[in-house]
N, C-alpha and C positions, 0 to 999 in steps of 0.2 A: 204642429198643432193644427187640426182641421175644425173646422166648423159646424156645428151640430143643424140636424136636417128639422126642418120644422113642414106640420099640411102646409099651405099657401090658403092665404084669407080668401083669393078668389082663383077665377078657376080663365085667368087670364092666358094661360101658357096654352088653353085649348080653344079661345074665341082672339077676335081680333082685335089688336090691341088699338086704344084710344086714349090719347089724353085725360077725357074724363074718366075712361076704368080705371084707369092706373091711380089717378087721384083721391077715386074714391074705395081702390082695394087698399092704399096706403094709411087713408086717415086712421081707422081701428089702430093698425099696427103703431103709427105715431103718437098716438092716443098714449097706449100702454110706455111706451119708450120715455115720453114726456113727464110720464107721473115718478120712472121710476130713477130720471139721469141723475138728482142730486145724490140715492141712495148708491146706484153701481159705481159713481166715479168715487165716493168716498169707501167703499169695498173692493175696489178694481175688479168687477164686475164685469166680464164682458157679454152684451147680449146677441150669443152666437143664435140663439133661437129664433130672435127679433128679426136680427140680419137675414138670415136666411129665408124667412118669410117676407121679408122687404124686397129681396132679389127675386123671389117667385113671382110677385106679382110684375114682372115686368118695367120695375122703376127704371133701370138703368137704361130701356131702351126708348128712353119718353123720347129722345130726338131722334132716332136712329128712322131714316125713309120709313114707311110702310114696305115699299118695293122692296125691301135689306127684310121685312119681319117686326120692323119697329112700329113702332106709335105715332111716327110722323110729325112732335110736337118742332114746334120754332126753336130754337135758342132762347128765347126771352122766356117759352112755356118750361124749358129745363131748367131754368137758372128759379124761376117761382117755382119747382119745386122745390130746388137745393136750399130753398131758402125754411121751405115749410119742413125737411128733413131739421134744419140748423135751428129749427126754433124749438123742436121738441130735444136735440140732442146735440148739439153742435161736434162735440168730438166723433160720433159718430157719421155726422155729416161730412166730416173731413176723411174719416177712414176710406168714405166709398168715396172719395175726390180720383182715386186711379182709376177705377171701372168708370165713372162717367168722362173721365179725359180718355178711353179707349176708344169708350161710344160717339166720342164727339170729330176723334182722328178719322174712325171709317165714315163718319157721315162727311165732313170736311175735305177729303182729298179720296178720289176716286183712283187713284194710285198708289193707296197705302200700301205697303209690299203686306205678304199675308192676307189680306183683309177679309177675302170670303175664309179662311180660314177661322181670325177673332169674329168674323159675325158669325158663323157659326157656334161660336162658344158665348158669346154673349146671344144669343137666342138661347141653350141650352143654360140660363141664367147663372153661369160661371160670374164670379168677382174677380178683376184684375190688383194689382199692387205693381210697386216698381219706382227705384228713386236709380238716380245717378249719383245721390252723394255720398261721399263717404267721410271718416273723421281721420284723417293721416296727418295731421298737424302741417299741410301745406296748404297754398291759399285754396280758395273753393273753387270749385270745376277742375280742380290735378284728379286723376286717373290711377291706382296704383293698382287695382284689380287688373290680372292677366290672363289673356289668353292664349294657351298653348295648341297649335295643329297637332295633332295627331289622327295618321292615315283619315275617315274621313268625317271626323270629326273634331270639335275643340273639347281643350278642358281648360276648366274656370277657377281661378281661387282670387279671393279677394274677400272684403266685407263692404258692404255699404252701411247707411245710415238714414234715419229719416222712409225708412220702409212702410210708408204708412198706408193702415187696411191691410199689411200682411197677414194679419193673424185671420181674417176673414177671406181670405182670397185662394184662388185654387190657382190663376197663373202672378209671375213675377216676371216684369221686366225691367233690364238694366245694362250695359255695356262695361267694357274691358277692354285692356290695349292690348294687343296683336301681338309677336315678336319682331313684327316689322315698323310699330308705333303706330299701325291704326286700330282706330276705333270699332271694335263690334259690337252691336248690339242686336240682342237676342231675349227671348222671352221661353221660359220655361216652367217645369208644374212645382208647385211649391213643396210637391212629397217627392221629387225627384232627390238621388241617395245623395245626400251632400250637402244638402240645401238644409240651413239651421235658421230659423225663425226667434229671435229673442225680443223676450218682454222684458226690456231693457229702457222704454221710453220715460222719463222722468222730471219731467218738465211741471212748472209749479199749475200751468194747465191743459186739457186736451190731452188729459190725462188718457184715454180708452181712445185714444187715434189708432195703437196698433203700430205705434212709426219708431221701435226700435229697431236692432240692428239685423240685417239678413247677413249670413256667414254663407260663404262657398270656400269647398274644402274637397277639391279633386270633382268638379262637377262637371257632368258631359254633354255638351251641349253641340247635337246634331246640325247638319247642314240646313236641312231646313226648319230648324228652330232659332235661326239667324236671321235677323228681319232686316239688316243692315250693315254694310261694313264699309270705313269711311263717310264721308260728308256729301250728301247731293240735295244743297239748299235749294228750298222751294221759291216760286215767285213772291210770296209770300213771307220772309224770313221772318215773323214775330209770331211762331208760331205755338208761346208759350202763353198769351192774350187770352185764351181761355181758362186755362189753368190759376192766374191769377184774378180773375172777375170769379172763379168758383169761390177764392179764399175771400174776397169779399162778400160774396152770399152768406156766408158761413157768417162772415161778420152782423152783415143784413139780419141773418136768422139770430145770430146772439140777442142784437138789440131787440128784437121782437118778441122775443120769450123775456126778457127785461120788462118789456111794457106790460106780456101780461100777468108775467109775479107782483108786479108792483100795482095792479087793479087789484089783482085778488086780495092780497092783503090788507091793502086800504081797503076795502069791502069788509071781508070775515075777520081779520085777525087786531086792526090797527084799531088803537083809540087817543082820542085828542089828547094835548100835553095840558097840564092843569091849568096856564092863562092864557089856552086855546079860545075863541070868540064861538067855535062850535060846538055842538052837544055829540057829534059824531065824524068821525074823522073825513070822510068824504064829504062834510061842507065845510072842511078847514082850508079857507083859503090859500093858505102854503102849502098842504097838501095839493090843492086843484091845479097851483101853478107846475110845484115839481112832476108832476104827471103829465102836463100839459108840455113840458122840456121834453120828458123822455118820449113821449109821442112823436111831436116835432123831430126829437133825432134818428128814430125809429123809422118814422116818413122818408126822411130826409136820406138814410141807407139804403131802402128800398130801392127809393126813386132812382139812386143814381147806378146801380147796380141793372137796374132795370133799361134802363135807356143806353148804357154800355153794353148791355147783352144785344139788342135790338142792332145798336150798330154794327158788332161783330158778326151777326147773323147776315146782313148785308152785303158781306166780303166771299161768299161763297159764288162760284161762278168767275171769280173775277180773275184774270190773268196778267203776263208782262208788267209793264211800269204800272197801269192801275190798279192790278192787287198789292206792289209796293207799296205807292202812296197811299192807299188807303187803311191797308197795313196797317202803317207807321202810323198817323192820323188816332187809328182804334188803339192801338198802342197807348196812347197818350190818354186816350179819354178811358181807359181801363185802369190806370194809373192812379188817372185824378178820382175815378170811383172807387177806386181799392183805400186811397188817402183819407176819401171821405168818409166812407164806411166805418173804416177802423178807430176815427176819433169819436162819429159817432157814437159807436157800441163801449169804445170806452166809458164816455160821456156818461152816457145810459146804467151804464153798471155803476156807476160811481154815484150817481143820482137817487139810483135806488136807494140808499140807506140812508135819504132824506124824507122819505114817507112816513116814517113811524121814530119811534125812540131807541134806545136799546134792546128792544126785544127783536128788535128786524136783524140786528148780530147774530141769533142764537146757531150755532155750528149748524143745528139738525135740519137748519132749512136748505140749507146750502147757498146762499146768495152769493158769499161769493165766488161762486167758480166762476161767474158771468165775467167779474170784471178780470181773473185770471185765466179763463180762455181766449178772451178778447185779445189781450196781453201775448197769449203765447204764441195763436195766430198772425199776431201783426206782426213778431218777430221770427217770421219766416223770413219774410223779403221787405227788410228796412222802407218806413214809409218817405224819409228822407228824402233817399235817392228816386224814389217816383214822383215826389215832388219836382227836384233840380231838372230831372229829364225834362218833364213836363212846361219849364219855365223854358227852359233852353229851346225846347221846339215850338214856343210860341215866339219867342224874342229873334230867336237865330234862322229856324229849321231844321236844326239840329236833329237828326234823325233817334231813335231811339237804340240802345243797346238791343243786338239781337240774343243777347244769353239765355233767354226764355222765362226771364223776369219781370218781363214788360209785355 
């Protein structure tokens, strides 16, 4: 399944790209996306039109240098987008979480293998996808996908899992063991002959992520569509730090579209409960306060999402033991922002259905997908264990796991 082509809202792809174009070829298209995510996720609706026109105007390359073709924005300017993406649509926020961890590896390491090759495809506004997991009933991070040499090329079979933004992407990355038990990984087209795309994801939310299963099934995957084979750790080993502050934006962007379902309806929709002291629901002081919470939590995701982005933006450049230690440091404070976020947006979603009475239930609004994408997000990468790290490396120094969950 491929993606439907849509004009582009602006005319980005021929002037040079800036933060502020980008921001404001996006708002229309977020606009539309915003009005319509309770209706497509309760239809599984996917908006391949939307997408498409989201990737035209250059979103993905808000970070990527100028000098690469990009926008040049900061890390903290990409992560305020991710977040205004997550507030009109969250699961769709998460979909394109591959294509901006593509754009964030080539701006990041000036040694990515490939790399003028993905910027070239990310200039030619391609969508990435790509997981490592898979579901074989052994612990997480086992490998059962293989790959076979033949003369001079490999072939692939395996499934993975968690393929998310497959369904909108034109490349797929992901690795398989060797016959000799190493690691390759490789990046391939997703209409390459073999390659099966299933809308299989069914999670109670984030529903339209696009993160069921990719099948390989005799797939052939060229020498130089190998970006890696074996392990060559960076000075840097946490090099998954970004990837996790994106799943907290996404959280960031839940609780923000929280705050402002819950204005609008105390505005238009809600009215006082009969030995309410007000004549209209927006001077009911229970109302002022439960909004005033979900603000509070809403502030409270941003901010720390925001000030983690800032610091992992500051680790570029950096080599030897000081990009470890500081690393490991961002590690921690990514951690304790993704911890936050996610009780946050819980918070927020739950809160919501303290604005009005029973009519704030009604199915057709959708309220709560909020607190069940919250939910489904956060159970990606256990908040638990970000917490325990995060104590251990204040108490101890305990460095952080480098499995690319921290």
């Amino acid at each position: 399944m491929t993606a439907l082509h849509a004009e582009p809202e602006s005319s980005s792809t021929t002037t040079e790209l800036t933060v502020a174009r980008i921001r404001s070829a996006i708002a229309p298209i977020l606009r539309r996306l915003g009005e319509s995510a309770g209706r497509r996720e309760s239809a599984r609706d996917y908006a391949y039109a939307e997408v498409r026109a989201l990737a035209e105007t250059g979103v993905i390359l808000t970070g990527v240098p100028r000098a690469d073709g990009g926008a040049g924005g900061s890390l903290r300017e990409v992560v305020e987008v991710v977040i205004e993406i997550a507030r009109a649509d969250s699961s769709l926020a998460q979909a394109l979480r591959g294509s901006f961890l593509t754009a964030e590896r080539v701006t990041a390491r000036p040694d990515l293998p490939q790399r003028d090759l993905t910027l070239e495809r990310l200039r030619a506004r391609d969508l990435f996808a790509g997981t490592v997991n898979e579901r074989s009933g052994g612990a997480s991070g086992r490998i059962t996908a293989r790959a076979r040499r033949r003369g001079d090329h490999w072939v692939v079979d395996g499934e993975k899992y968690y393929s998310t933004g497959g369904l909108y992407a034109a490349w797929f990355s992901t690795q398989a063991l060797s016959e000799d038990g190493e690691v390759v990984r490789f990046t391939v087209p997703v209409e390459r002959d073999g390659v099966e795309l299933l809308d299989d994801f069914d999670a109670v939310g984030q529903r339209l992520t696009a993160s069921g299963t990719t099948r390989f099934t005799g797939v052939i995957v060229r020498d130089d569509e190998v970006t890696e084979v074996g392990d060559n750790p960076p000075d840097n080993p946490w090099q998954g730090s970004f990837a996790q502050l994106y799943l907290a934006a996404v959280q960031a962007g839940i609780a923000a579209r929280v705050l402002a379902d819950a204005v609008r309806y105390v505005r238009e929709k809600a009215r006082p409960i009969k030995h309410s002291s007000a004549g209209v629901s927006v001077e009911d002081p229970y109302v002022r306060e439960t909004v005033g919470a979900i603000a509070a939590h809403a502030g409270a995701a941003r901010a720390v999402v925001l000030v983690a982005a800032e610091t992992l933006g500051g680790l570029r450049g950096l080599r030897g033991a000081d990009a470890r230690s500081a690393g490991a440091a961002a590690s921690v404070q990514v951690a304790e922002a993704s911890s936050t976020a996610i009780d946050a947006a819980l918070a927020a979603a739950e809160a919501l259905f303290d604005v009005a009475g029973g009519s704030i239930t009604d199915r057709d609004l959708g309220f709560d997908r909020h607190w069940r994408n919250a939910r489904t997000a956060a159970n990606h990468n256990p908040r638990q264990w970000k917490q325990a790290v995060a104590g251990a490396y204040h108490l101890t120094g305990e460095e952080p796991p480098t499995s690319g969950l921290f």
